[in-house]
N, C-alpha and C positions, 0 to 999 in steps of 0.2 A: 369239089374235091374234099375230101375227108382223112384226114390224117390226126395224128395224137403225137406228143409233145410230154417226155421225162422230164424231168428237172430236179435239180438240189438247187433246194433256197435254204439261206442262213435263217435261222428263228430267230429275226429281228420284227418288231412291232410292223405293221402294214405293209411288210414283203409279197407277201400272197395278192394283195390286193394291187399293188404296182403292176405284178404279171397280169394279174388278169386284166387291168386294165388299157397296158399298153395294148394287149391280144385285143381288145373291143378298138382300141381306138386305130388298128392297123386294117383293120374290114374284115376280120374273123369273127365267126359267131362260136361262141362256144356250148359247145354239147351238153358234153360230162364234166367233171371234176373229181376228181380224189386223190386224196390226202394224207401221209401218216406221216405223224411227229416220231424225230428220234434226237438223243439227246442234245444234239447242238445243230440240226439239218431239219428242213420238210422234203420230203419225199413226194412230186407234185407227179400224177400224168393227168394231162386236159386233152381233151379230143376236142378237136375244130371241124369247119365248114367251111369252107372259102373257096375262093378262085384265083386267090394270090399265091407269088411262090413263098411256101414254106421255106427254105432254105436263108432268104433274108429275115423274115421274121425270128426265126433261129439267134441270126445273128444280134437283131436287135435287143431281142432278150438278152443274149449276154452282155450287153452293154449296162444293164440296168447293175445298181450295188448290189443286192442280195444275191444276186444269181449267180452259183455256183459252176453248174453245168446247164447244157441244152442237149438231147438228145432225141430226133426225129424218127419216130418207129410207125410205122404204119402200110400204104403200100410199098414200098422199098424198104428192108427191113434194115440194109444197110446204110440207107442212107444217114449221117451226121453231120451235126453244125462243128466248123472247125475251128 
């Protein structure tokens, strides 16, 4: 399954790299990546590949400090992390 993944992360030193990392260490591959900086936030979407459900992953994310929001767009457009 193929889904993608918004996020606000704080511009703190190795934020980006936390997400992507938990994302690898949770059994997602990831695709794409992009990125833009705005003055105190990163504006992330990554697209994934997996066979896990999205929706915990989501949740994991927001667990991490940087991470501001999760937002799961893809085939369910509605679908969000709560």
């Amino acid at each position: 399954m193929t889904c993608s993944l918004e996020l606000a992360l704080d511009r703190a030193e190795g934020a980006l790299l936390r997400v992507l990392g938990t994302i690898e260490r949770r059994g997602w591959n990831v695709v794409a990546v992009n990125a833009a900086t705005h003055a105190d936030a990163y504006a992330v979407r990554v697209t994934l590949d997996g066979a896990r459900d999205a929706q915990i992953l989501c949740r994991q994310l927001e667990r991490l400090v940087d991470v501001r929001q999760v937002r799961l767009v893809g085939a369910d457009e509605a679908a969000r992390c709560a």
